[in-house]
C-alpha positions in Angstrom: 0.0 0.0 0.0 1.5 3.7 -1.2 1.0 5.9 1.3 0.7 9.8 1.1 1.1 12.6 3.2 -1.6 15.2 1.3 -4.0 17.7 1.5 -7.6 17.4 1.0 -10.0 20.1 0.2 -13.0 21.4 2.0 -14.9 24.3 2.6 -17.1 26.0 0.4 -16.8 27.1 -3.4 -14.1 30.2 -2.8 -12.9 29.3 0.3 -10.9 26.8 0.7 -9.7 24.7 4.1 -7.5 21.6 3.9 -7.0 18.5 6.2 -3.4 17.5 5.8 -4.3 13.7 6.0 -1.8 10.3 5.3 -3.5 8.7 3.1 -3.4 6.1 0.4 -2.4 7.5 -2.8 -5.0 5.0 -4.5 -7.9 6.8 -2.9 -9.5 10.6 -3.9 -8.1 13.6 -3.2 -11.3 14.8 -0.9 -12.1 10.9 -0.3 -11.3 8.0 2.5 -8.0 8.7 4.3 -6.6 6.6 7.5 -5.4 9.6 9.9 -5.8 13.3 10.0 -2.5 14.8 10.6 -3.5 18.7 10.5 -5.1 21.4 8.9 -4.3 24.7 6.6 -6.3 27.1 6.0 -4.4 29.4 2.8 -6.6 32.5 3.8 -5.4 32.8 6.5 -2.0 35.5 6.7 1.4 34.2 6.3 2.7 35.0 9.6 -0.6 33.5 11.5 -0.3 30.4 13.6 -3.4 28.7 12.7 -2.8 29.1 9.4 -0.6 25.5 9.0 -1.7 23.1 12.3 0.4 19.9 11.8 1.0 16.7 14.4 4.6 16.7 13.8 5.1 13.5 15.6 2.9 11.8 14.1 3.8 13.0 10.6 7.1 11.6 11.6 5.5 8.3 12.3 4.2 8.0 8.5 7.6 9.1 7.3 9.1 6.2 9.1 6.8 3.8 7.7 7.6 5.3 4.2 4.8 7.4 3.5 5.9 10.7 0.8 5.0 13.8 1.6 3.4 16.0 -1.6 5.3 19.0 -2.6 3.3 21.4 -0.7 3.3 19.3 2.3 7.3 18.6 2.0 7.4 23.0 2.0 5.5 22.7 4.9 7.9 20.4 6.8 10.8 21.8 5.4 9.7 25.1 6.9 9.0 23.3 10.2 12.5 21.6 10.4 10.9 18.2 10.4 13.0 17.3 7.0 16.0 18.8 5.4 15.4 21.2 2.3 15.6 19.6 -1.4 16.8 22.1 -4.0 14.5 22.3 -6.7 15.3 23.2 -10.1 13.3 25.0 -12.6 15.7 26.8 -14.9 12.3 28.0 -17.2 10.5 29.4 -14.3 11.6 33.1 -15.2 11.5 32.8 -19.0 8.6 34.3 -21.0 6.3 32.5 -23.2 6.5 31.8 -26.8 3.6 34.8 -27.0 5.6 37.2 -24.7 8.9 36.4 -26.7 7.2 37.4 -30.2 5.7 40.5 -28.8 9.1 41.7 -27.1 11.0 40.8 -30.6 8.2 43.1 -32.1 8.5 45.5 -29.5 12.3 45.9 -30.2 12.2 46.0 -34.0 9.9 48.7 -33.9 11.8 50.8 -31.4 15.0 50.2 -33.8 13.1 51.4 -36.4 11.9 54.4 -34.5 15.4 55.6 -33.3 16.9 55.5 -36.8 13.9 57.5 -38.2 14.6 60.8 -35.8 18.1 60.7 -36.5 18.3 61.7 -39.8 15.5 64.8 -39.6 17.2 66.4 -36.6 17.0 69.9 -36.1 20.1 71.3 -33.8 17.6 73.3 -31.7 20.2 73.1 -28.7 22.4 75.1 -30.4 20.4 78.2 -30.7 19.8 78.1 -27.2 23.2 77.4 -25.5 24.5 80.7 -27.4 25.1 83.8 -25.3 23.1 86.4 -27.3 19.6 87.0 -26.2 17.0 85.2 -27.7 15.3 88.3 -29.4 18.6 89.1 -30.8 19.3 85.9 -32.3 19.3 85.6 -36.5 16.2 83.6 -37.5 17.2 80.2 -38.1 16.5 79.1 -41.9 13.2 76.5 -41.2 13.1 73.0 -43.5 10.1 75.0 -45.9 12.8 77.4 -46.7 15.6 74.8 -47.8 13.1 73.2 -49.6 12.7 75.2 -52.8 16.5 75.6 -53.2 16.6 72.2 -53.1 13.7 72.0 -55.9 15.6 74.6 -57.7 19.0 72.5 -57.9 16.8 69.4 -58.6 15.0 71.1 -61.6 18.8 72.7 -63.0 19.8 69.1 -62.7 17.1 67.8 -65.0 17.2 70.5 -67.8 
């Protein structure tokens, strides 16, 4: 017979309470167990007392006889002491999904494309301000619409 250290669910729809029971991992979830070994109650805040209640001596017992814990209840007893921490590896945990990774390569492109689009219509606009003579006695800078038609004009002597 496999035996389990697990929770099973009660309480209503939206609030759930667990019995951390040893049971045989044959049986439901919520179904027949042989011994309630404590409660948890994830509503509760973190730093409450009632909110994990466990028999640690007799969670110990089933242990000896070779009942495993879930993962939840192994954090649970790791936090109490009762066994020693496992390292866990999950080196995909932090990555994005295939969705996320598309939309930041789009994201990226675009910004690209953005930056080398100002670069080449830049107006030195710093200039006229960092200069020491007065902004009212400061030439008129020549504006794009004025360049323009000399640069028509050159264009159209090219052509003829």
């Amino acid at each position: 017979m496999a035996m389990k250290i697990r929770l099973a669910r009660g309480g209503s729809k939206k609030r759930p309470f667990y019995r951390i029971v040893a049971a045989d991992s044959r049986m439901p979830r919520d179904g027949r167990f042989i011994e309630k070994l404590g409660t948890y109650n994830p509503l509760l805040p973190k730093d409450s007392e009632d909110r994990i209640k466990m028999n640690l001596e007799r969670i110990q017992y089933w242990l000896d006889q070779g009942a495993k814990p879930t993962d939840r209840i192994a954090r649970f007893l790791e936090a109490a002491g009762t066994i020693e921490k496992t390292e866990r590896k999950n080196p995909k945990k932090a990555e994005p999904g295939k969705k996320a990774q598309e939309r930041a390569e789009e994201k990226a492109t675009a910004a690209a494309e953005a930056e080398a689009a100002p670069a080449e219509e830049e107006v030195p606009v710093e200039e006229a301000v960092t200069d020491d003579t007065p902004a009212e006695d400061a030439p008129a800078e020549e504006t794009p619409a004025e360049e323009t038609p000399a640069e028509e004009a050159a264009e159209e002597e090219k052509a003829e």
